[in-house]
C-alpha positions, 0 to 999 in steps of 0.5 A: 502516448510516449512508450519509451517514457513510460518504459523508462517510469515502469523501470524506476519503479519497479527497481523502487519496489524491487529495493523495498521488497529485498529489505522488508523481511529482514528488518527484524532479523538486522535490528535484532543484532542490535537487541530490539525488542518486538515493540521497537522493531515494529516501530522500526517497520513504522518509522519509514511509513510515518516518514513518508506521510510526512514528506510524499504530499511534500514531494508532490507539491515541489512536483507541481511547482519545479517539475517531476523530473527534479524531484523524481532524482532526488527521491531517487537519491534519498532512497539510495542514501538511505539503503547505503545507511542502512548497510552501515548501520552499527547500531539500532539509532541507525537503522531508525535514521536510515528508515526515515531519510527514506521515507522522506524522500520515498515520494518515488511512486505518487511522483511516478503517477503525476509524471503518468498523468501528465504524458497520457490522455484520457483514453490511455491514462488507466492503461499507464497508470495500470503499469505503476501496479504491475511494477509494484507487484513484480518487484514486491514477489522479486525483492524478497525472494532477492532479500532472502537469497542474499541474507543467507549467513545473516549478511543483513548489510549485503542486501541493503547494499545491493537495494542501495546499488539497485537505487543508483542504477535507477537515479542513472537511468531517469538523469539519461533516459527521463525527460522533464514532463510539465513546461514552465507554463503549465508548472506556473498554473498547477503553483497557482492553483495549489489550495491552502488547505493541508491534506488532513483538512481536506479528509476531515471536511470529506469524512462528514459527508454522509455518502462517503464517511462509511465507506472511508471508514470501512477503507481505513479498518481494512487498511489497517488490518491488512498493514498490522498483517505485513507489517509484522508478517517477518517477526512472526515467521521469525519468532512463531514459525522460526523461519530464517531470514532467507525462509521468510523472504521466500514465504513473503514472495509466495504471498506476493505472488498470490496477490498479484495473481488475484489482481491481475487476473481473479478480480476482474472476472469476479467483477463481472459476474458479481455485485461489489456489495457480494464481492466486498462482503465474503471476502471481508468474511473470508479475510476474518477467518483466514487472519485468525487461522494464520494467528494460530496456524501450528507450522508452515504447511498450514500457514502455506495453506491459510495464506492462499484464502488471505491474499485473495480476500485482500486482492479483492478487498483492496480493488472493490473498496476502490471501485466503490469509492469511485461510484460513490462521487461525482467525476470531479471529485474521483481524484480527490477521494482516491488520494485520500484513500492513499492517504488513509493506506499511509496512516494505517501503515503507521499505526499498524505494524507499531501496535502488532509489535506492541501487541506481540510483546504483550500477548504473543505471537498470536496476538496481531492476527487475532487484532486484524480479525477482529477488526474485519470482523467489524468491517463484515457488520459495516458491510452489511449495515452500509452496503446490504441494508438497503432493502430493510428500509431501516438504514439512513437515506445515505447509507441506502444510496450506499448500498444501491451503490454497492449492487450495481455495476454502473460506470465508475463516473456515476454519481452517488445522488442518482438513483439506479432503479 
């Protein structure tokens, strides 16, 4: 395992997510200098995931076909792009166009991972793969409070300037120090073996199958509640807390830090004294309660409190569904779901943040937290049909298999068509 190399990959995306995180609160602080509705800035929030639906898989493939390395610079570069429009903006058009030639060219991180798997072995792969979370939650809790420090005054361009300043330093540090990870031959063969069928094709064909179709399912509700949540976590602290753009970065860098913490230290000893099926369960219990108390919460100190049971249901949520998912597919098929999963997390982040600044529109302030809550508050009955009935004898033989699934702590290579007595 090359150190340096996955040093150099760790560093390009940490000062990625580092960039992202600075922007993110004050989206809807910027875009209403330009007198955006909450409907639009929500549409803003989604303008970028949209965008990098569309151009991340895109990405990928040119990935496989010229290597990782020109690929990684030009999303680099389109990031960077994208930041300097972002500061020059003079009018809401702008700020859309600025988001979009980011997401299309924001392939950074999936590019980041293929550059990983291509330079490690089996027996170190999780440990480089597991670098690529460290970076994401290091500079998701930097880059707000950054964001924040630096907006203070309402200087909404000064932050995109320094992410896009931040990007450029990250293009010059993987032209000097990243070498190119796949040779001509092995590109020739991963060209070759690139399938015909799109991305969507694939997740419809795997959602009909009856072991996978729930949990994916219950992925996608979960995924959804959770983005509608972030996405429009600035606009209510803006309009429901009335929190400056600086307050809010700081308040966003408290719930990454939180998730960070229930990641990287919380879950892990959960997993080991728990089923999945207990884990996953209170915790989609938990998230419902704490999204409708963030929905009402009357001022900052209960938010402060209603945040702490909230980032840590998701922590958990976000790594068990995975864990499961994983345990529910023979070893070939791992890799396939997971990207699917990816792929479920990139529409969510589509529809959610542009239906919460509808929601928040129509309703109020209230309104997104309380959508979210209803949402688990379906995933919690998923979770007991698919992953406790088990024993009732009333559920189908597939969902059984689920729930055998869900309460045992067998290898992540297990395959669901097996039972474990």
């Amino acid at each position: 395992m090359d150190k340096r190399r996955l040093l150099v990959i760790f560093i390009v995306v940490f000062i990625d997510l580092l960039g992202f995180g600075l922007i993110l609160p004050l989206l809807p602080f910027y875009a209403e200098t330009f007198d955006a509705s909450n409907t639009l800035i929500g549409l803003l929030v989604a303008s970028y995931a949209g965008a990098q639906l569309i151009g991340a898989p895109l990405l990928g493939r040119l990935s496989d076909r010229y290597g990782r390395r020109p690929v990684l610079l030009v999303s680099i570069l389109g990031t960077a792009l994208g930041f300097v429009m972002l500061g020059m903006a003079g009018s809401l058009w702008m700020l859309f166009l600025a988001r979009i030639v980011d997401g299309l060219t924001g392939g950074n991180i999936s590019v980041a991972r293929a550059y990983i798997t291509d330079i490690t072995d089996e027996d170190n792969r999780a440990r480089g793969l597991g670098l690529i979370g460290a970076a994401f939650g290091l500079g998701f809790v930097i880059g707000p409070a950054m964001g924040g420090l630096l907006s203070s005054g309402e200087q909404y361009a000064l932050p995109a300037f320094a992410a896009a300043g931040l990007a450029g330093f990250n293009l010059v540090l993987a032209y000097i120090w990243l070498p190119e990870s796949l040779d001509a031959q092995r590109r020739r063969e991963l060209a070759a073996h690139q399938g015909a069928d799109s991305w969507l094709t694939t997740f419809q064909r795997v959602l009909q199958r009856p072991q996978i179709g729930p949990l994916l399912r219950m992925a996608f509700v979960f995924n959804l509640a959770y983005v509608t949540f972030t996405g429009i976590f600035s606009l209510h602290a803006k309009e429901h807390l009335e929190l400056a753009s600086d307050e809010t970065g700081y308040l966003l860098a408290y719930v990454g830090l939180l998730a960070a913490f229930v990641q990287g230290g919380v879950v892990g000893r959960l997993a080991s004294r728990y089923q999945d099926r207990q884990l996953i369960s209170v915790s989609a219990a938990l998230m419902t309660v704490s999204l409708a108390g963030w929905a009402f919460a009357p001022g900052i100190f209960v938010s402060l409190v209603v945040l702490v049971p909230l980032a840590f249901s998701i922590g958990v949520l976000s790594t068990m569904l995975q864990s499961v998912l994983t345990k529910a597919v023979p070893v070939d098929d791992v890799g396939s779901i997971m990207g699917l999963f990816t792929a479920i997390g990139s529409i969510t982040r589509v529809i959610g943040p542009a239906a919460g600044g509808v929601l928040f529109d129509v309703a109020g302030a209230w309104a997104p937290g309380v959508f979210g809550a209803a949402l688990m508050a379906w995933f919690v009955y998923s979770a007991w049909r698919v992953l406790l009935g088990a024993r009732s004898g009333a559920f189908s033989e597939a969902e059984h298999d689920l729930a055998v699934v869900g309460t045992s702590r067998i290898r992540p290579d297990f395959p669901l068509n097996r039972r474990v007595e």
